[in-house]
N, C-alpha and C positions, 0 to 999 in steps of 0.2 A: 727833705733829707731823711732816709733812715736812720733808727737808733743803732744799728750795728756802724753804719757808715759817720755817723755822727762821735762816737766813742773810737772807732779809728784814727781820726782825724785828730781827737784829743790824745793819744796813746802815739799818735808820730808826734807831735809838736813836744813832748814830755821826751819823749826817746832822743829828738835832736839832741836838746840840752842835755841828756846825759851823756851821750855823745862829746859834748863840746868840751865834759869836766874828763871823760877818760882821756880825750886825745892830750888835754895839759897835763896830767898825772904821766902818759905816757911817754912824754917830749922830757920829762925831767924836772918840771916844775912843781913847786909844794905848793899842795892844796890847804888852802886856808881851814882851819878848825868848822867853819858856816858851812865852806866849798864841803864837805866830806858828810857833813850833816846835811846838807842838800842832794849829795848823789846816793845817799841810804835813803831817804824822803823818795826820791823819783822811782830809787829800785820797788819801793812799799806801792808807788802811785801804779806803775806800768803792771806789777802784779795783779794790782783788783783790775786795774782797768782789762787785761786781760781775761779776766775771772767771765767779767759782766759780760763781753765780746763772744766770750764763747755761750753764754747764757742766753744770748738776745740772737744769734746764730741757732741755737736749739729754736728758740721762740719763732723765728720765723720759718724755718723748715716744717716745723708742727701745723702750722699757720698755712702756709702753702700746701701743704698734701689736702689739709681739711677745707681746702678754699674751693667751692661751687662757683664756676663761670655764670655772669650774670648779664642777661642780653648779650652775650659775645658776637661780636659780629665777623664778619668775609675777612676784617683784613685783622683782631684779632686785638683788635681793642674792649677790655672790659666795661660793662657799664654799670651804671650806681650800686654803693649797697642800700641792703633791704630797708627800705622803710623811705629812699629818695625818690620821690615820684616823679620821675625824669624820665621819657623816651625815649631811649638811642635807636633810630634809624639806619638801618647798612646802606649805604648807598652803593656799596661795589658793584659793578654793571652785571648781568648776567653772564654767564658764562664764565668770570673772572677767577673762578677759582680753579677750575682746570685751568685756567693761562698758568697761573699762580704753581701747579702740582708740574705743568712742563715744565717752567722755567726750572723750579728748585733740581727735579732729574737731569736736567739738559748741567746747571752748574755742579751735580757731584755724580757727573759722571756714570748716570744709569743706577749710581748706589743710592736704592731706596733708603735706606736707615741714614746714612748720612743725608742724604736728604731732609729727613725728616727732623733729623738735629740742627740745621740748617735753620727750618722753619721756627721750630722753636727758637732757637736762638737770636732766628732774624723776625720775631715778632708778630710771627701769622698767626691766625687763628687755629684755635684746635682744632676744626674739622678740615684745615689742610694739613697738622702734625698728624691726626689719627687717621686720616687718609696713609700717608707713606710710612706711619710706622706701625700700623696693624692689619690692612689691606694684602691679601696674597697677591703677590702679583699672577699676571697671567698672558701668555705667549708673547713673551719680551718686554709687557707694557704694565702699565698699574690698570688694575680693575676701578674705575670711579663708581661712590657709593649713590644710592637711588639716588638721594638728594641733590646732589650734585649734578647727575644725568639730569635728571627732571629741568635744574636750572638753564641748561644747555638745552632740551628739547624745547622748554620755552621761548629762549629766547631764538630757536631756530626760526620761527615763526613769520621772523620779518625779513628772515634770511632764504627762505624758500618760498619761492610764489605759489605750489600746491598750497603749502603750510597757511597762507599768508592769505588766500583766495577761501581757506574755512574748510579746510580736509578737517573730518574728524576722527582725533586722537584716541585708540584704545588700547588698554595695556594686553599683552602676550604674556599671560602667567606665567603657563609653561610650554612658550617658545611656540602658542598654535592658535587660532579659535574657527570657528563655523557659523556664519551666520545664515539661517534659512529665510528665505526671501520666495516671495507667488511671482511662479512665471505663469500659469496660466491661471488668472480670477475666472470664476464661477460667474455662470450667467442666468438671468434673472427676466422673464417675460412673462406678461398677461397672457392669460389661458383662459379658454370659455368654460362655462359649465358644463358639470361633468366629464369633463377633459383630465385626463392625467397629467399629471406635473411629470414635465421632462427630466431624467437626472441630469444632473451636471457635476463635471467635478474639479478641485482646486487641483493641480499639481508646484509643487515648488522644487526649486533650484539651492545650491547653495553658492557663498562667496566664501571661501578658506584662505585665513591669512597666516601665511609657517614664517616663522623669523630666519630669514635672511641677510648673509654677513654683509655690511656694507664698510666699506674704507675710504676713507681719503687724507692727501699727502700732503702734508703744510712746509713748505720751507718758508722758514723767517730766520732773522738776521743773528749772528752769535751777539752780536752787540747789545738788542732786547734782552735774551735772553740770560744773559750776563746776568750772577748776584747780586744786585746791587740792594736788598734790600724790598721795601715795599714799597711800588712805583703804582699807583691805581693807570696812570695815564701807558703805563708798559703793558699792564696786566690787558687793557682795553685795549689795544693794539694787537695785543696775542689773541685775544680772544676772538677779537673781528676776523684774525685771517683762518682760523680754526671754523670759526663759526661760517662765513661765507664759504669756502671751503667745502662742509660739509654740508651746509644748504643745497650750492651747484650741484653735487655728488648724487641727492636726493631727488632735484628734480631731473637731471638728464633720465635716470629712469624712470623716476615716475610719470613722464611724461609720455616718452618714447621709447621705453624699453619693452621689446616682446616677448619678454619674460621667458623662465627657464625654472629646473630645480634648484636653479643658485640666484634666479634674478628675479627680482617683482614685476608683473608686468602694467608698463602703464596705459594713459588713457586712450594713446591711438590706440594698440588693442583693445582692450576692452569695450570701443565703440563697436555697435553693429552695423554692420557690411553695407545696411541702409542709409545708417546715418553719417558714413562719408562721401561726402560732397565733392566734386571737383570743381574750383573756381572759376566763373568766368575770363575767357582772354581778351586782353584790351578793353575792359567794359566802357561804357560810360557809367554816368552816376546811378541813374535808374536799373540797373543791371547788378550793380552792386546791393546794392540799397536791397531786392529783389533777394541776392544771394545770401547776403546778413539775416534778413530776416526767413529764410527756409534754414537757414541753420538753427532758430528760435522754434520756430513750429514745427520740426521735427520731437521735442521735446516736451511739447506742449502739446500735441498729437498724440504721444503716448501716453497724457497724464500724469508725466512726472511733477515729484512733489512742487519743482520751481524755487526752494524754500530758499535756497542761497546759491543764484546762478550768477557767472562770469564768465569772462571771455579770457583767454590766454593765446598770444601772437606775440614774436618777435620784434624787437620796439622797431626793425624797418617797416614794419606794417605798419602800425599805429601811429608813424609817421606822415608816411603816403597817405592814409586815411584822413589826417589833421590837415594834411596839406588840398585836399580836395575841394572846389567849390561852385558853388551852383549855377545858373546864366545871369545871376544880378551879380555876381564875385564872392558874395557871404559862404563861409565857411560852411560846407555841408553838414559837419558832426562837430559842431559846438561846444557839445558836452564833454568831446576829449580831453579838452583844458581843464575841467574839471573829475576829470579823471573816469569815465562813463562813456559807455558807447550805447547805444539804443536802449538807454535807459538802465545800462546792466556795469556795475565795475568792470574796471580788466584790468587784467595782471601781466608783465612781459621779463620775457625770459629769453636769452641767448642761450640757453639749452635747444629751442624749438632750430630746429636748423634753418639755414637758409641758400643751402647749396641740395637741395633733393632734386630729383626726377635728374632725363637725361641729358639739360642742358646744363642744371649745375645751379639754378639761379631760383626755384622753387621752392617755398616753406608752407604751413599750415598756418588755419585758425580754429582754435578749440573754442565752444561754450558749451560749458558744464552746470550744472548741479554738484556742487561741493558738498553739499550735506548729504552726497549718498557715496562722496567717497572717504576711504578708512584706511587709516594708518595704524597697523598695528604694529607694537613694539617694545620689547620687554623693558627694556629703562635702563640697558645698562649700558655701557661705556668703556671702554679703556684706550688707553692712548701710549703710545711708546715713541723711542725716540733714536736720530741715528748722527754724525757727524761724518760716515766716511759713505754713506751710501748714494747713492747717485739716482735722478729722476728725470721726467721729460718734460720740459716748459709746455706751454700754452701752444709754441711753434713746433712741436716732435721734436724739440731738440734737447738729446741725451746732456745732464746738467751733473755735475762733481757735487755737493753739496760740501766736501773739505777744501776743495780750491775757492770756491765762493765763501767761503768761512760763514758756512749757514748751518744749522742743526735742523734735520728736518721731522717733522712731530708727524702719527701716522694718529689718526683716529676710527677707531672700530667700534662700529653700533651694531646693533640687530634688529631688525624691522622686515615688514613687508606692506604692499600696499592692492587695497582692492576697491572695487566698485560696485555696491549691492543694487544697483540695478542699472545694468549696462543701456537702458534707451535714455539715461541720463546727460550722453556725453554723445554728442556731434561736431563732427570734425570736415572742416572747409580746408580739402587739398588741392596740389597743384599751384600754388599762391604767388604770382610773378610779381606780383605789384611793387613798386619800389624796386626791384632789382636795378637798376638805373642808378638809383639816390649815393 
């Protein structure tokens, strides 16, 4: 208990009782000679105690302006003072704290400042009060600060299979970069004596990554998103559908986008013309087997680094593949159960389609070299919000987001994404297998 709370407590208990002597003085009743030297006694008591009240109110306002947040952590709890040698830990999941900056906008109504009296009030952490109350907003949303962003591009990681298969992360200073890269290496041959040295020469290419608006549309439920407080198991919940969300968002292009002045292009482009493959039809195993591995040594033919290669298919592929087996009945690719295909990870994604070519029932298989693809992206973030706007489910179907009593949260990154050496990535088209399953 506080001293100011502690001396209120004594200053109402004092106040009843004199209370108790005005209402008999008032009904008509004579105060005994003690009675009347008691109610001058409590007027003398209730005075200092007042005096002190407002004393110890100074004291703590003083106190609080001059108080340094110490390990503060996500959800805005303080940790020891100076001299405790205690480690406070945050455990709030990633991403949580934009759940955290939706929810508060989503409960006051778009009003960032009330918002952000909100958090205060409702016990967050100051880097979500100085979030909504010193952050300009920016085109209907809040701007989230680096750190923040950063926490979120982290934890996108497990949430996008690029992300997730070891694309590497560079920041866009300013919104641009150029990486020079040898498309054609200098060549190097024994020569007789007295022979002139042939010239030769390097030429290079470049890979240019420009930031790129990307968005995606969260509806989650008004009910989450309700004040109620600091929920970690709410905040985790908002953030996963943000976070996947924004994953899916990431890899539909990055994968299969043919890019534009407004779009990143992904890795079917960026493959060369050689290095797509069309799959065999009906194979048997040795035919496959045959196919997987020219998808490997096309890349290994051009002397790519190899440094962190994967495969990326559709999980009906990776299926069909598991389900495959030899003329003794063992399982052909073993290693699928443990997560590996010809000795190489893979990654699957329901971005890669599985309705192409013109029957409708056709997808790919990528393996890549992730270490020569790049995500560049300036770090920042903003996220805004809507209750009466309407969106299209998963089925094209036009959805109320105010008849569904859902608010829906719009997240806007900027990024782009590239591949500094395009014989990196070969792609196995035409892909029926499993279409059946």
């Amino acid at each position: 208990m506080s001293l100011v709370t502690q001396l209120r407590s004594e200053r109402a208990q004092l106040n009843d009782t004199l209370q108790a002597l005005a209402k008999k003085d008032a009904a008509g009743e004579q105060l005994s000679a003690e009675e009347l030297q008691q109610f001058t006694s409590l007027e003398t008591q209730i005075g200092e105690l007042s005096a002190k009240i407002a004393r110890a109110e100074s004291a703590e306002r003083l106190n609080a302006a001059a108080a340094v947040p110490v390990n503060e952590s996500a959800r805005g709890i303080n940790g020891p003072p100076a001299g405790a040698h205690v480690t406070v830990t945050d455990n709030a999941p990633p991403g949580a704290s934009v759940a955290q900056v939706a929810r508060l906008l989503a409960a006051a109504g778009g009003n960032q400042q009330h918002a952000a009296q909100m958090a205060q009030e409702g016990g967050f952490g100051q880097d979500i009060v100085q979030t909504l109350s010193t952050v300009t907003p920016g085109a209907g949303g809040v701007l989230i600060p680096a750190n923040m962003a950063a926490s979120v591009i982290e934890a996108l990681r497990p949430r996008s299979v690029v992300r997730s298969m070891g694309a590497v992360s560079l920041p866009l200073v300013n919104g641009n970069m150029t990486l020079p890269r040898i498309k054609d290496s200098t060549v190097v041959g024994y020569i007789g004596t007295e022979t002139d040295i042939p010239v030769t020469d390097m030429t290079f290419a470049d890979m240019k990554l420009q930031a790129k608006k990307m968005g995606a549309l969260v509806p989650i439920s008004n009910d989450l998103l309700s004040f109620a407080g600091i929920n970690p198991r709410v905040d985790s919940i908002v953030a996963n559908d943000l976070l996947i969300s924004t994953g899916l968002a990431e890899d539909l292009h990055y994968i299969r986008s043919a890019g534009s002045a407004l779009l990143p292009k992904g890795l079917r482009y960026w493959a060369l013309p050689g290095n797509v493959v069309d799959a065999p039809v009906d194979p048997d195993l040795k035919a496959i087997d045959l196919f997987l591995g020219g998808l490997m040594l096309r890349l290994e033919a051009a002397n790519a680094a190899m440094a962190n290669c994967g495969w990326l298919m559709h999980p009906r592929t990776i299926r069909w593949l598991q389900s495959l087996r030899d003329g003794n009945g063992n399982k052909a690719y073993p290693e699928i159960d443990q997560g590996q295909l010809k000795g190489y990870r893979f990654g699957l994604s329901t971005q890669i389609p599985v309705n192409l070519g013109a029957g409708g029932d056709e997808s790919e298989i990528y393996f890549v070299d992730f270490s020569d693809c790049y995500i560049g992206e300036t770090g920042q973030l903003s996220i805004a919000y809507s209750t009466e706007a309407s969106y299209k489910d998963a089925g094209g179907n036009m959805v109320s987001a105010f008849q569904r009593d859902q608010t829906l949260v719009r997240v806007i990154a900027h990024n782009d994404f590239g591949v500094r050496h395009v014989e990196s990535v070969a792609v196995g088209a035409k892909v029926k297998w499993g279409a059946g399953m």
